[in-house]
C-alpha positions in Angstrom: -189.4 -113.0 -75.8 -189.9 -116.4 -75.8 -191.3 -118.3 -72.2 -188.5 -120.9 -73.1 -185.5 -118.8 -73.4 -187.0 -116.5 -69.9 -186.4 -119.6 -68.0 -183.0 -119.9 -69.2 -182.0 -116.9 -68.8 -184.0 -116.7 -65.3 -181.4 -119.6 -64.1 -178.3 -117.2 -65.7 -179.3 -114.8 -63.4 -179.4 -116.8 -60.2 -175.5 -117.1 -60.4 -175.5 -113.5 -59.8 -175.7 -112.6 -55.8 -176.1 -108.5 -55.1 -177.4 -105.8 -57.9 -174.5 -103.0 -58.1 -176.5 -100.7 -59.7 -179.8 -99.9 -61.4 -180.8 -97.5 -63.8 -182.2 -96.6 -67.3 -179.9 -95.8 -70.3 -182.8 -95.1 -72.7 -186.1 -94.8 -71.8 -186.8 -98.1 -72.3 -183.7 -99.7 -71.1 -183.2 -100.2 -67.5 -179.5 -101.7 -67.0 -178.8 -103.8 -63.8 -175.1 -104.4 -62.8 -174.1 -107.6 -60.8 -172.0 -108.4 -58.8 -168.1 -108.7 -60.2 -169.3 -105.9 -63.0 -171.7 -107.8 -64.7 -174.0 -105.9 -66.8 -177.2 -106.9 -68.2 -180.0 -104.5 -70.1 -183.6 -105.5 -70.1 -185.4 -103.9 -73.3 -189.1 -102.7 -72.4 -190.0 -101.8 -75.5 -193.8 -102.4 -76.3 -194.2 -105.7 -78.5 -190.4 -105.6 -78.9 -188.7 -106.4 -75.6 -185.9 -108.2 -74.8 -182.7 -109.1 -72.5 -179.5 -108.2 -74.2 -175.9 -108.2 -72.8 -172.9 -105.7 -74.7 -169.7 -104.1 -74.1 -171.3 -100.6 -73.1 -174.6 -98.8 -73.8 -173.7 -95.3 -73.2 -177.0 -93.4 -71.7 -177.4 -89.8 -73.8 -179.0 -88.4 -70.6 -179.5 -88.6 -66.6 -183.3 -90.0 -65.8 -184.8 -88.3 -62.7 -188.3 -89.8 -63.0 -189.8 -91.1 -59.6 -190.1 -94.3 -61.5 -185.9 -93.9 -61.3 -185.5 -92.4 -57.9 -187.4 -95.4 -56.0 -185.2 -97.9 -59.1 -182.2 -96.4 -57.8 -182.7 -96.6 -53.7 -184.7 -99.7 -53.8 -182.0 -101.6 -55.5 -178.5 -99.8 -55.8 -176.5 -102.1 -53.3 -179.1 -104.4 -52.8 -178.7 -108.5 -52.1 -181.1 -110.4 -54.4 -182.5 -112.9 -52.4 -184.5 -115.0 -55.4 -184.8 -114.7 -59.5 -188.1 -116.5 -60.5 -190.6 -116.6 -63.0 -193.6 -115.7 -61.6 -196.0 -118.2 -61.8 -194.6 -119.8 -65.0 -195.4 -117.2 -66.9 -193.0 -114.0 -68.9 -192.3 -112.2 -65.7 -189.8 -112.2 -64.5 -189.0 -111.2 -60.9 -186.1 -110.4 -58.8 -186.6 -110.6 -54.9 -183.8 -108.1 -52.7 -183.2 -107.1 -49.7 -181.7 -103.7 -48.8 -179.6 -103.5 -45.7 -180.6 -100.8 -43.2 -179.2 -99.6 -39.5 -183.7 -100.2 -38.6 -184.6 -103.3 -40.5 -184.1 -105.5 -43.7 -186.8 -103.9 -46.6 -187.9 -106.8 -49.4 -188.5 -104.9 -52.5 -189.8 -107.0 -55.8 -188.3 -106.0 -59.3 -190.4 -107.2 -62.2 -189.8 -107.3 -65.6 -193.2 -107.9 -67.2 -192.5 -109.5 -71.1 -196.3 -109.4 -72.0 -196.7 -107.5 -75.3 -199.1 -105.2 -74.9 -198.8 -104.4 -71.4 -194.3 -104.6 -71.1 -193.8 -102.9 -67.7 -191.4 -102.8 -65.1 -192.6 -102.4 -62.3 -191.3 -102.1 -58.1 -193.2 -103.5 -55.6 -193.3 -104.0 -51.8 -193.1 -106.9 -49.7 -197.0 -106.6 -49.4 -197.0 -106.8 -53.3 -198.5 -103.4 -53.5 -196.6 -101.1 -56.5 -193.8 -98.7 -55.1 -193.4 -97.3 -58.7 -193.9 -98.5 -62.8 -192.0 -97.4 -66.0 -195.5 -97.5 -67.3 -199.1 -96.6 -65.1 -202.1 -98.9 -66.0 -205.2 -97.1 -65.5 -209.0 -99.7 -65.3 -209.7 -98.3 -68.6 -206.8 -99.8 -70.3 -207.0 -102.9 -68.2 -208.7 -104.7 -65.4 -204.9 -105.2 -63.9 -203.9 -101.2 -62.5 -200.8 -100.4 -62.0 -200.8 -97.5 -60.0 -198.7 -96.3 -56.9 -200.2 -97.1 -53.5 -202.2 -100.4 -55.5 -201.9 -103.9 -54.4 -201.3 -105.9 -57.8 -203.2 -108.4 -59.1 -201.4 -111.4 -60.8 -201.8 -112.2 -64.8 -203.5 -115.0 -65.6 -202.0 -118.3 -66.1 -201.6 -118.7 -70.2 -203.9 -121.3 -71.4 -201.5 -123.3 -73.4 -197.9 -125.1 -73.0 -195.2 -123.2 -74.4 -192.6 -124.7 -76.6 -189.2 -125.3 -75.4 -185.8 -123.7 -77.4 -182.6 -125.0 -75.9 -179.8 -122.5 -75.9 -176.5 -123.6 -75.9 -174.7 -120.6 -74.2 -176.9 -118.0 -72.5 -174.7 -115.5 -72.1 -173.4 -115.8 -75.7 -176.9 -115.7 -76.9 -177.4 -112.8 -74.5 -175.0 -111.0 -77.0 -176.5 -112.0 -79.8 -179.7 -110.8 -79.3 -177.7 -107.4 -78.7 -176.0 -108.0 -81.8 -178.8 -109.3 -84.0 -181.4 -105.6 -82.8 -178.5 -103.8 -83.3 -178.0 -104.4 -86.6 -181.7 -104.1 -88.0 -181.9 -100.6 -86.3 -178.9 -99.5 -87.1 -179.3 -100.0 -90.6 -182.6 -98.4 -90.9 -181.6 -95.1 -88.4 -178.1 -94.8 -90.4 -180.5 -94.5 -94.0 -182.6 -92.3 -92.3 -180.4 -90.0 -90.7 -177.9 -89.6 -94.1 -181.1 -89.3 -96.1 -181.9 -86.2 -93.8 -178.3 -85.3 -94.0 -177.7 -85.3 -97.7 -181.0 -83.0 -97.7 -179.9 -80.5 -95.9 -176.1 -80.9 -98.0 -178.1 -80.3 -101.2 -179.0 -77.7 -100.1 -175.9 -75.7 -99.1 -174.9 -76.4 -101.9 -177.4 -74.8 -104.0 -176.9 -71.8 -102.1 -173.3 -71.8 -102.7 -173.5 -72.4 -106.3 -176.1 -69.2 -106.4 -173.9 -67.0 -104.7 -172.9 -64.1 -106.9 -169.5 -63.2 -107.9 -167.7 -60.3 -106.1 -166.7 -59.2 -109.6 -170.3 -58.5 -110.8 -171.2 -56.8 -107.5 -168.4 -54.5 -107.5 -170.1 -54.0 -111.0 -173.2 -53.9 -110.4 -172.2 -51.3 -107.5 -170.4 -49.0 -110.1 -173.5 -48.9 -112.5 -176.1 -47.5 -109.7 -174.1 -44.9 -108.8 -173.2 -44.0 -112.2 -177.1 -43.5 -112.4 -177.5 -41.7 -109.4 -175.1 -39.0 -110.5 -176.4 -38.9 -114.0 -179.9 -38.5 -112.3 -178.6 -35.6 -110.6 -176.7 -34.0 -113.7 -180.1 -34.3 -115.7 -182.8 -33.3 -112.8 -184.0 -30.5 -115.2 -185.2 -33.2 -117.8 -186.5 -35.6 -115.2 -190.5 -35.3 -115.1 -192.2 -36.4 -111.8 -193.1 -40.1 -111.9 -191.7 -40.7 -114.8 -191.4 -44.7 -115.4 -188.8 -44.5 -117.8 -185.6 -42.1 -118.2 -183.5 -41.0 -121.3 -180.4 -39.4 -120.2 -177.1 -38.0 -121.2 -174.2 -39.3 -120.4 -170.9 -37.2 -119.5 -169.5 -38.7 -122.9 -172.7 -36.8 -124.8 -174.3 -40.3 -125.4 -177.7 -41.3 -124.5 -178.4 -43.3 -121.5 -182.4 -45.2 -121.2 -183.3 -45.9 -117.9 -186.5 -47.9 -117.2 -187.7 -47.6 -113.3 -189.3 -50.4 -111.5 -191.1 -47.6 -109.0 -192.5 -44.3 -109.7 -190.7 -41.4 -108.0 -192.2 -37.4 -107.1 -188.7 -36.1 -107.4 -185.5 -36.5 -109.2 -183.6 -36.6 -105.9 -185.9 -39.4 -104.8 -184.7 -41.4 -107.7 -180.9 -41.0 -107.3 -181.0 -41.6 -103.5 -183.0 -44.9 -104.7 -179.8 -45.4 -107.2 -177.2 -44.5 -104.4 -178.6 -47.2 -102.0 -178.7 -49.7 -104.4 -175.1 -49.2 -105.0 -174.0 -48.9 -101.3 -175.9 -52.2 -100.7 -173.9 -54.4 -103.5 -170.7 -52.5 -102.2 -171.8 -54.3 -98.9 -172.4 -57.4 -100.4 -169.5 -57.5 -102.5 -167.3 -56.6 -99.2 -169.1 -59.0 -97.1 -168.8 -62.0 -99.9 -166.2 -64.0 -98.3 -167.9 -64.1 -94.8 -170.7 -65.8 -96.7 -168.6 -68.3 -98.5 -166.6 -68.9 -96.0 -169.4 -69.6 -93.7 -171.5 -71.7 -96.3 -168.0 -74.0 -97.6 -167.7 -74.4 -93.4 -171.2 -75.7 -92.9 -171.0 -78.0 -96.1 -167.5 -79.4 -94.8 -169.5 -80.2 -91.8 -172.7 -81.7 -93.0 -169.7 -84.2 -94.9 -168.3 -85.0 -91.9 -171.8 -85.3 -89.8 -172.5 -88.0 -92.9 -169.3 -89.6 -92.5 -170.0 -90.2 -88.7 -173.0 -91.4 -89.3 -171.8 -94.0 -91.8 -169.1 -95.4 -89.5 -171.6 -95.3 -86.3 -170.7 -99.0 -84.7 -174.1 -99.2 -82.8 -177.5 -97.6 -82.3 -176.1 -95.4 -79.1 -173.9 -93.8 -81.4 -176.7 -92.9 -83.2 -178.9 -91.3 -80.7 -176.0 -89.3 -79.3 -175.5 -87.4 -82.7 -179.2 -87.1 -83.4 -180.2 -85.6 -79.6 -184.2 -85.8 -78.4 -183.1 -82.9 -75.8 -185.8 -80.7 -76.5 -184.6 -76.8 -77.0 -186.3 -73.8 -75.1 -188.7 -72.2 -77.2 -187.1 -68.7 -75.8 -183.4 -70.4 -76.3 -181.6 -69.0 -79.7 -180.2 -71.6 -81.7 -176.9 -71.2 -82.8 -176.1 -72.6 -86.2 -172.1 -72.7 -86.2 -172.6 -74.6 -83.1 -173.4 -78.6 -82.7 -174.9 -79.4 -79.2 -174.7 -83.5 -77.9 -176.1 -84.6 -74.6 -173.7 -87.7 -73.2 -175.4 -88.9 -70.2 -176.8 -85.8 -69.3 -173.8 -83.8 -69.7 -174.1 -81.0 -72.7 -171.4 -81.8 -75.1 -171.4 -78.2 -77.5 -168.6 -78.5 -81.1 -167.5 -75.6 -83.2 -168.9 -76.0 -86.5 -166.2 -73.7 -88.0 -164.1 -70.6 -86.6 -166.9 -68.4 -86.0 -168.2 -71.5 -83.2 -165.0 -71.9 -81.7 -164.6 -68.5 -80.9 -168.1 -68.1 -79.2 -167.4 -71.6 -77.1 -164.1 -69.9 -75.9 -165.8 -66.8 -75.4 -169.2 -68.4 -73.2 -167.4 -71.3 -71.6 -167.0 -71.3 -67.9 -163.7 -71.8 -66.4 -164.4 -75.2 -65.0 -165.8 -76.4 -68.0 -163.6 -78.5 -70.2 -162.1 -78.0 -73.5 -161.0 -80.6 -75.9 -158.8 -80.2 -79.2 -156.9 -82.5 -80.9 -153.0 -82.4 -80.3 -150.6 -80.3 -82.7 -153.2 -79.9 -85.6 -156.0 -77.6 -86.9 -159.5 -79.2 -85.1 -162.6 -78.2 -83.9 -163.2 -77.4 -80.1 -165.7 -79.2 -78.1 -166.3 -77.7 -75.0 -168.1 -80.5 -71.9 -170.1 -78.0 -69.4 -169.5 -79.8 -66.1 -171.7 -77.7 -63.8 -169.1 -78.3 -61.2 -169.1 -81.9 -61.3 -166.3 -84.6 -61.3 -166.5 -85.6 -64.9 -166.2 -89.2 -65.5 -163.9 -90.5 -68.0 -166.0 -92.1 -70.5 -167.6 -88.7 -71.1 -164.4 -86.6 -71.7 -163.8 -90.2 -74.2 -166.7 -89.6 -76.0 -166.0 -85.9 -76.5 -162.8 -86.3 -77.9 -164.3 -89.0 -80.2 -166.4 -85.8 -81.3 -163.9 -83.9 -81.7 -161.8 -86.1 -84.2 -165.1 -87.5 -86.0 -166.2 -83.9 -86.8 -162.1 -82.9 -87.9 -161.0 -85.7 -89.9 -162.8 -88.9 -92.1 -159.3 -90.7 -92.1 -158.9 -94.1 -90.1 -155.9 -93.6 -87.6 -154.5 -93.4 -83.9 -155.3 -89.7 -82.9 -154.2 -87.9 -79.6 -156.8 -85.1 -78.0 -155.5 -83.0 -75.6 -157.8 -81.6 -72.9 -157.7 -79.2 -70.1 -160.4 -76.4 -67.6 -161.3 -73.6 -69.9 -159.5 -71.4 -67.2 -156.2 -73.2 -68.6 -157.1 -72.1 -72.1 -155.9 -68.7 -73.3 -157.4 -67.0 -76.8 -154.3 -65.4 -79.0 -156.2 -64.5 -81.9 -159.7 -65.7 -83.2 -159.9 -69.4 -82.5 -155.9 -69.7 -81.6 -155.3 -70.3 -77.9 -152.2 -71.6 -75.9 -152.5 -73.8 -73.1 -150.0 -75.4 -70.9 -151.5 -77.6 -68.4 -153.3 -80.1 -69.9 -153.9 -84.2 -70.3 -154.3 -86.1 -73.6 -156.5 -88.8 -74.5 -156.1 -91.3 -77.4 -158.9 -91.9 -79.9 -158.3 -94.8 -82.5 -160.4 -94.3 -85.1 -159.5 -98.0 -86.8 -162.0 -99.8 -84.3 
């Protein structure tokens, strides 16, 4: 960022009086909420960092790092005493005092816009560091930043920055929001369909290859119209014989040319009589296949669809998850798992998903269809916990985007597993319950 737009921004921020709350949304976004509900994100990003404002930034999972833990009691709650720019330079810093029934505890804030080195980092009122997003080691640089280390101050830069008016800061706080967004969202959406359409393709081509239930029945008949012949001529049959010439029941001759040799003639037609049992099988078993196959590519077209009509970058990294899977931990491919703020968000991919999410769900976790039509169900595991609203929102946004690609005003009703009982399959009846509208038009 430029020094010229910090100090503007630097005097925005002195309107604001206490620091609600403070805590990461991304792992390079810390938010900090002001007084009266105002919201502001600070982007750490190496080389790319920035101060953005937006409506909402929905967090795809719960940080716990001790970096977080000393963020959250240093600050949650806390008066902010000063906003400065230390020593001129792209640092900014935020001076707070935390309340206690003992004593008043200064803590220091700093947001460090330096390129290279982009930190965070919380400090004492001795200046010694508390905790860092990032830890500096002397190898990377001769300033540490390390727990339980005084820290030293950067440099003063050796020329005069240039100075960039802004009309509006918190209109240009938007825009910078506005402007990021739309760069990455453009390149994640191309490369997120691109993987998409890959994996579409090829479904597809699996679906086109299937074979027809017509030649396996077929097929079936043939084999074990070979393994009786086999058995009607096993006087003429020589050991390992690679090639047969038998006679039919009608008198005719029948050639059979064998991809295996075999020491009996009873070896041969049990070879025959397994072959026909298994396209028997297959034919049987056809419509499981297709049905599974059509279900997956319906989905894949609807995964695309959300993808296409994702309004921001958070949209994005909810559908596309970095929650890293057990190695021991199956995966289940007629079920879609999200993570929403560190709650796990899992969606039927077709019937065969809905009826294992019914089946595995706990009773207090919380089940979402959409009202008086055919949908998928999304089940939010809630661990016990009061679920917050904005979650069970974004579920039920799930749950349409994954049902429907029309634009409309949808209702979603929702309600505790326990409250949800299975007729048949994937149909349930449930009576107490509370709906939630999704309006797809936005």
């Amino acid at each position: 960022m430029k020094l010229s737009h910090l100090k503007q921004i630097v005097n925005y921020l002195r309107n604001f009086k206490k620091i609600t709350a403070a805590y990461r949304v991304s792992d390079t976004i810390v938010k900090l909420v002001f007084d009266k509900d105002e919201a502001v994100y600070f982007n750490m990003q190496r080389s790319n960092s920035s101060i953005f404002k937006c409506k909402e930034y929905p967090r795809s999972k719960v940080y716990n790092a001790p970096f977080d833990i000393i963020l959250a009691k240093r600050f949650n709650r806390s008066n902010i005493l000063s906003v400065e720019l230390l020593n001129g330079d792209k640092i900014v810093r935020f001076k707070t005092s935390l309340a206690s029934a003992y004593k008043e505890e200064i803590t220091y804030l700093q947001f460090e816009f330096t390129g290279k080195y982009t930190n965070v980092i919380i400090l004492d009122e001795n200046n010694v560091v508390l905790e860092a997003l990032r830890h500096v080691d002397l190898f990377s640089s001769f300033r540490e930043v390390r727990v339980g280390q005084k820290l030293l101050d950067v440099p003063p830069a050796p020329f005069q920055a240039k100075e960039y008016p802004i009309d509006d800061v918190e209109q240009f706080l938007y825009d910078v929001y506005e402007k990021e967004q739309n760069a990455k969202l453009s390149s994640l959406k191309k490369q997120k369909i691109a993987l998409l359409q890959k994996k579409l393709k090829k479904l597809e081509k699996l679906y086109e290859k299937l074979d027809s239930q017509e030649l396996l029945e077929e097929e079936a008949a043939k084999y074990e119209h070979y393994g009786n012949l086999v058995l009607s001529n096993v006087h003429n049959i020589k050991p390992y014989s690679k090639e047969l010439e038998l006679q039919d029941y009608d008198g005719s001759k029948v050639t059979i040319t064998l991809d295996k040799l075999y020491a009996t003639p009873f070896q041969i037609s049990e070879h025959f009589f397994s072959k026909s049992k298994k396209a028997k099988q297959k034919a049987k078993n056809l419509h499981i296949e297709e049905e599974s196959l059509r279900s997956k590519i319906e989905h894949t077209k609807l995964f695309i669809n959300t993808v296409k009509e994702a309004k921001d970058v958070a949209k994005i990294e909810l559908l596309f998850p970095k929650q890293q899977r057990s190695k021991k931990q199956k995966v289940n491919d007629s079920i879609e798992t999200f993570w929403v703020e560190g709650y796990k968000v899992e969606l039927g991919k077709n019937e065969k998903g809905n009826i294992e999410l019914l089946k595995n769900a706990k009773a207090r976790d919380i089940w979402l269809h959409m009202k008086d039509r055919p949908s998928c169900h999304v089940i939010i595991h809630t661990d016990k916990q009061q679920l917050p609203q904005n979650i069970i929102q974004t579920a039920a946004r799930l749950c349409v985007d994954f049902t429907t690609t029309s634009k409309d005003r949808y209702l979603v009703d929702y309600t505790p597993r326990r409250e949800v009982t299975i007729q048949n399959g994937a149909n349930v009846l449930y009576n107490k319950y509370k709906t939630i509208e999704v309006d797809t038009r936005e």
